[in-house]
Every structure is written in C-alpha cells, then in structure tokens.
C-alpha positions in Angstrom: 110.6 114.9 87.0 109.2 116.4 90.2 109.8 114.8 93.4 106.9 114.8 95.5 106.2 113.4 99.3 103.1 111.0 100.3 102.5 108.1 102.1 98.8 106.7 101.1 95.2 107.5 100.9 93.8 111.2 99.8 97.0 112.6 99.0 98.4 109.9 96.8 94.6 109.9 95.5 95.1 113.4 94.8 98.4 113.4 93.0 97.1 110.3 91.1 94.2 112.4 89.9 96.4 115.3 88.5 98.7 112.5 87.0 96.1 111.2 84.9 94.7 115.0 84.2 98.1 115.3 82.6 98.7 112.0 80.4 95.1 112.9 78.8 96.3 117.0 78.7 99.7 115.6 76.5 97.9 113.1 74.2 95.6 115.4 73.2 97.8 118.0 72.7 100.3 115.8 70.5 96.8 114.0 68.9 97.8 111.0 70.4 96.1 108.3 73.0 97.8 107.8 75.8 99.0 104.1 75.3 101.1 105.5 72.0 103.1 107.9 74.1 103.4 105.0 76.5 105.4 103.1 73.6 102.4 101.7 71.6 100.2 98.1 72.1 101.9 94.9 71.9 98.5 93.1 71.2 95.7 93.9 69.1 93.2 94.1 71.9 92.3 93.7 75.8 90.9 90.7 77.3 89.2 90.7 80.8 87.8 88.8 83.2 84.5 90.3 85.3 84.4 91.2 88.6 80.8 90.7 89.9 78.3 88.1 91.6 77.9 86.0 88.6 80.7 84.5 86.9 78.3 82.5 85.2 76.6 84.9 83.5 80.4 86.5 82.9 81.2 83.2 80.9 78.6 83.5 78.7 79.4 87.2 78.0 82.8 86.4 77.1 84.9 86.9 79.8 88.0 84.7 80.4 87.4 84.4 84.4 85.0 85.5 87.2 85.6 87.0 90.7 83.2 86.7 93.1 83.5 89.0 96.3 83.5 86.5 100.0 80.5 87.2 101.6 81.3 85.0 105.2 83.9 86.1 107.1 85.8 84.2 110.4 83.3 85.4 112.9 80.6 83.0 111.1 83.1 80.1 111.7 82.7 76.8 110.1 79.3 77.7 108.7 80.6 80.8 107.0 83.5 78.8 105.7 80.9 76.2 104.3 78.7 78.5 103.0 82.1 80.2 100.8 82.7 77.0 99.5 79.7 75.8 98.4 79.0 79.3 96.9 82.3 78.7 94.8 81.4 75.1 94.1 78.0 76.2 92.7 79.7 78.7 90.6 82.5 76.3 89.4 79.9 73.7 88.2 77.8 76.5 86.2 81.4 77.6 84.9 83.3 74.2 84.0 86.4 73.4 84.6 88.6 76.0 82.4 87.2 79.3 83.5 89.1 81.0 85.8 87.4 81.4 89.0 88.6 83.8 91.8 87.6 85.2 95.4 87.8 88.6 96.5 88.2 88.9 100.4 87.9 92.3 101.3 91.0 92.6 103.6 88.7 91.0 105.8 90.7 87.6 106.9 93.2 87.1 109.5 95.9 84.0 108.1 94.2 80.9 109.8 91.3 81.4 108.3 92.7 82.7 104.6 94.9 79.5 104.5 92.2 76.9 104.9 90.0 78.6 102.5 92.9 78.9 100.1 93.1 74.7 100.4 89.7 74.0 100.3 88.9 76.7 97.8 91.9 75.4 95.6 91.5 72.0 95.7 87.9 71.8 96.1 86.7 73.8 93.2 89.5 75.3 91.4 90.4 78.4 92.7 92.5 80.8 90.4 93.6 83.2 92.7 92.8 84.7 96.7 92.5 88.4 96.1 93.5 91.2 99.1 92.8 88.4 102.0 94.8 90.3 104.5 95.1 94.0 105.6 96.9 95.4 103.1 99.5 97.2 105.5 100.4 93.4 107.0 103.2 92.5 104.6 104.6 90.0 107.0 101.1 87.8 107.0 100.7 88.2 103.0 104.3 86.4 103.1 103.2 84.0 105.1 99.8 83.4 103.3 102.1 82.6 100.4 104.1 80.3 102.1 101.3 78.4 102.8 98.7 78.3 100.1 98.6 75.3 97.9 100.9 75.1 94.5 99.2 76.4 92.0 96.7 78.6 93.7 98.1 82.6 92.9 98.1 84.9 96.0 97.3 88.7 94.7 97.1 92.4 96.3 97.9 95.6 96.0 95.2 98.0 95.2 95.7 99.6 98.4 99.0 99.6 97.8 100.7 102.8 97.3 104.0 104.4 95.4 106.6 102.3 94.0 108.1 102.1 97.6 104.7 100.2 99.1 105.2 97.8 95.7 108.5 97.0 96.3 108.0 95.8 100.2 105.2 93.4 98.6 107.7 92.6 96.1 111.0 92.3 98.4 109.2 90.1 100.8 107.4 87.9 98.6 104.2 88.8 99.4 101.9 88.1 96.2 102.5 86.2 92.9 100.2 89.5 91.3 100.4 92.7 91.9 97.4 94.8 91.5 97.4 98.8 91.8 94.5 101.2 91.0 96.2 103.9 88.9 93.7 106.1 90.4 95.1 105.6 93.8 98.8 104.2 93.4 100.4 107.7 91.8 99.1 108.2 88.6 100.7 106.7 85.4 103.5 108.1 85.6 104.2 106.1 89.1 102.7 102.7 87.3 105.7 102.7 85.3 108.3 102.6 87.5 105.8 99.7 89.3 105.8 98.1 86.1 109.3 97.9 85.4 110.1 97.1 89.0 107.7 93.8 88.7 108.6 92.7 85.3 112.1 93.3 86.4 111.4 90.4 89.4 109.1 88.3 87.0 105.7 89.3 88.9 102.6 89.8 86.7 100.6 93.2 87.3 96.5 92.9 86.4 95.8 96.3 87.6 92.8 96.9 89.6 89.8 97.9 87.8 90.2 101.0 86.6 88.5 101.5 82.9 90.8 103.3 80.1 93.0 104.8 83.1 94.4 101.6 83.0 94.0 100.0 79.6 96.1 102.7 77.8 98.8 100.9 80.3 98.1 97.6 80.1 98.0 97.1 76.6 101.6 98.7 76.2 102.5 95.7 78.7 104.0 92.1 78.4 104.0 91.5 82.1 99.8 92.4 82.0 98.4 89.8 80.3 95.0 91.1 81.3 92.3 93.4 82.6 89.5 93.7 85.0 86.6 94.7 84.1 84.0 95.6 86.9 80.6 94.9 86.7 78.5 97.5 87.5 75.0 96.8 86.6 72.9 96.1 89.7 72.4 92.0 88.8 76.2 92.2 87.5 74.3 90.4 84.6 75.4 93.1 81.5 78.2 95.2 80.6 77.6 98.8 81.0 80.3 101.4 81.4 82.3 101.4 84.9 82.0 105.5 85.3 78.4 106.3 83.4 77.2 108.8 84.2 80.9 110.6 85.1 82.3 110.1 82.0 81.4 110.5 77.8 82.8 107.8 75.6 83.8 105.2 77.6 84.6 101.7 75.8 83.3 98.5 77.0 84.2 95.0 76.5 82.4 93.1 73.5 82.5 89.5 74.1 85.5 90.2 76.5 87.2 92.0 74.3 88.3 95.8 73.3 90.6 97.3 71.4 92.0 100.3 73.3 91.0 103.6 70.7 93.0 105.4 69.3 91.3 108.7 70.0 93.2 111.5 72.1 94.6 111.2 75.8 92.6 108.7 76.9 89.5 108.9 74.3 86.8 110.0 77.1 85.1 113.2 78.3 83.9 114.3 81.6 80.5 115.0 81.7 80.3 118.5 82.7 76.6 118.2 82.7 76.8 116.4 86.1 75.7 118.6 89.1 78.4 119.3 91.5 78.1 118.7 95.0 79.9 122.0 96.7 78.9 121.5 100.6 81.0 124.6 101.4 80.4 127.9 99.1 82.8 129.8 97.6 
C-alpha cells in the first residue's frame, strides 16, 4: 500500500490515471477483468440511466431515468427559474410519471435559489434528484441544501470530490443522500474502495459519475450502487454511441439500458494507439 500526498485536481487526476493503468496491468496479467479481482458481480448486468438533453428519447431507449443539464441560472431571475421548470415539466409529460427525472446544475447555484427550484422542481414535476447545485468545496451550504429540500427529493454530489478524506466531510456533515465520484478523478480504484466502504458503512448510496468500464467493473461488484450513468455523447443525445470513441477499442454500450460487464481482461478495452498525439513541446 503506498501512501501518497494530494489534495484535488491534476494531481489526483494523475494518480487516478496510473491507478486504473494498474487494475487493467493485473487483470490481464492473472486473465481476469477487473470486477473479478474486485470480488465478482452481485447482479447479472448494469442498468443506467442517460445523461443528455432528451430524457425522452432516453425512455424509449431503455433507460431507467434522464438527467437533463439546468440551462438558467440565478442571474436570469424569475424568468430563468420559469423557463427550468417548464423545461422539466415538458420533459416529465413526454416521460410519465415513473421515469426518473433529474437536473444537473453545474455548481452553478448559490442556496436561495437551489432550494426553490428543489420545491418547485419536486413537487411540480417529479424531480428525482438535484445534482452538484453548489460549489463543490461549500460543504456547509450542501448541508444546508439538504436540510431544506423537500422529503423525498435526493440531494447528490461529489464528482469533484476528491480522496476518501473529501468523501467523508460530505459524509460527516450530511451533505448528500448520493455520493458521486469519477474514478478518473477521485484516486483511482483502489481509492473508490475505501469510498465505497466508508458510504455503505453510513448507508449512503454511490452512482458514480459517468465514467464507462472504469466504473462498471466497480459498480457491479457493489450492493450500495444500484446503478450507472451512462453519458450521452451523440451530438442530439438521441443514440447510444460509445462515451470515449475514438480514444478507446472495444468499449460496451448499453442495449436497451442494459450491459453485462465482459468478462474479457483488465477492463476489456484497448487504447487506440492510432490516435495522433498532440506533443506541443518536443522531446
């Protein structure tokens, strides 16, 4: 176990790079994928919900919720804040009542404004969950945002969280009923367990961010991840296409929501080494 120092950003990025470079460098080694040295599934296959514009179009692809990103922010006012809702109300009444819908903020509200769109959001249309409303680094608002928003409406963040240390001030002070780090950024696999544990340990659900087999070699090892994302990629967000094309060779996608996680080596893609490199500096 090597102890290493960082805070967030590019060098947790980093480290969370070589992480992953070494989970696929093991499974292939031992000829096994990465969720068997992980413990093995605990459910046949994955099912997501879509992050994209059209939730609607997600339904009919399968998915078991949409998340639309917030495109009006406080400094539009009332008029923004009418023009959020009636976006999610059109979206709810092309969707019906039992698809999950969700709204991804940006980090780009301050609390007044995230708690009355978390009322009228929730019990205007049905709102599943407010997704990374606050700046990620206010811990003390995110508590407070929970505090306030309606029963039954889930407050999530995380995926610019960092290190089990950042996860367990969310945790601690009760920021977030879902926890959601990028394994690409929060430390690599090896730090999403100790996450993992730490939030099943306190009964808080972890839907990592989306992060294609990075994360679904974890996630189906997990009771406490009842789900994926899956982002949508294509430029009408109206098909499935894979997350990292052209970057990487042999990446899965969801059919009808669904995948089962392969059973090929490490984590069962490729690089494309065919990719021209951008060096701006020469050797």
């Amino acid at each position: 176990s090597t102890l290493y120092y960082g805070r967030k950003g590019i060098v947790i990025n980093t480290i969370s790079g070589v992480d992953l470079a070494l989970w696929d460098l093991l499974g292939k080694v031992r000829g096994e994928p990465v969720h068997q040295l992980l413990g093995g599934a605990v459910r046949d296959e994955l099912q997501f919900y879509a992050t994209g514009a059209r939730p609607d179009v997600a339904k009919e692809l399968g998915f078991i919720g949409g998340k639309l990103p917030l495109h009006h922010g406080p400094a539009e006012g009332l008029e923004g804040m009418e023009k959020n809702i009636a976006l999610l109300a059109d979206m709810r009444a092309k969707c019906g009542d039992d698809f999950w819908l969700m709204y991804d903020c940006w980090m780009s509200l301050d609390i007044d404004y995230a708690t009355r769109l978390a009322h009228r959001a929730y019990h205007e249309c049905g709102l599943k969950w407010i997704e990374e409303a606050l700046s990620p680094d206010d811990y003390w608002a995110y508590a407070q945002l929970k505090k306030n928003a309606p029963a039954g409406l889930l407050v999530t963040t995380g995926e610019h969280e960092a290190t089990r240390w950042g996860f367990r001030m969310l945790m601690d002070m009760e920021c977030c009923d879902i926890i959601q780090p990028d394994v690409g950024w929060c430390g690599g696999v090896t730090e999403l367990i100790k996450i993992s544990a730490m939030a099943d340990a306190k009964g808080v659900l972890m839907i990592p961010h989306g992060s294609s087999v990075y994360s679904y070699h974890f996630v189906v090892t997990r009771h406490n991840s009842p789900f994926a994302e899956f982002l949508m990629m294509a430029p009408g967000a109206d098909e499935v296409v894979p997350m990292f094309h052209p970057q990487l060779i042999g990446e899965p996608v969801p059919v009808n929501g669904r995948l089962k996680v392969p059973d090929t080596p490490g984590f069962g893609v490729e690089l494309n080494r065919d990719i021209a490199l951008h060096r701006p500096y020469a050797r």
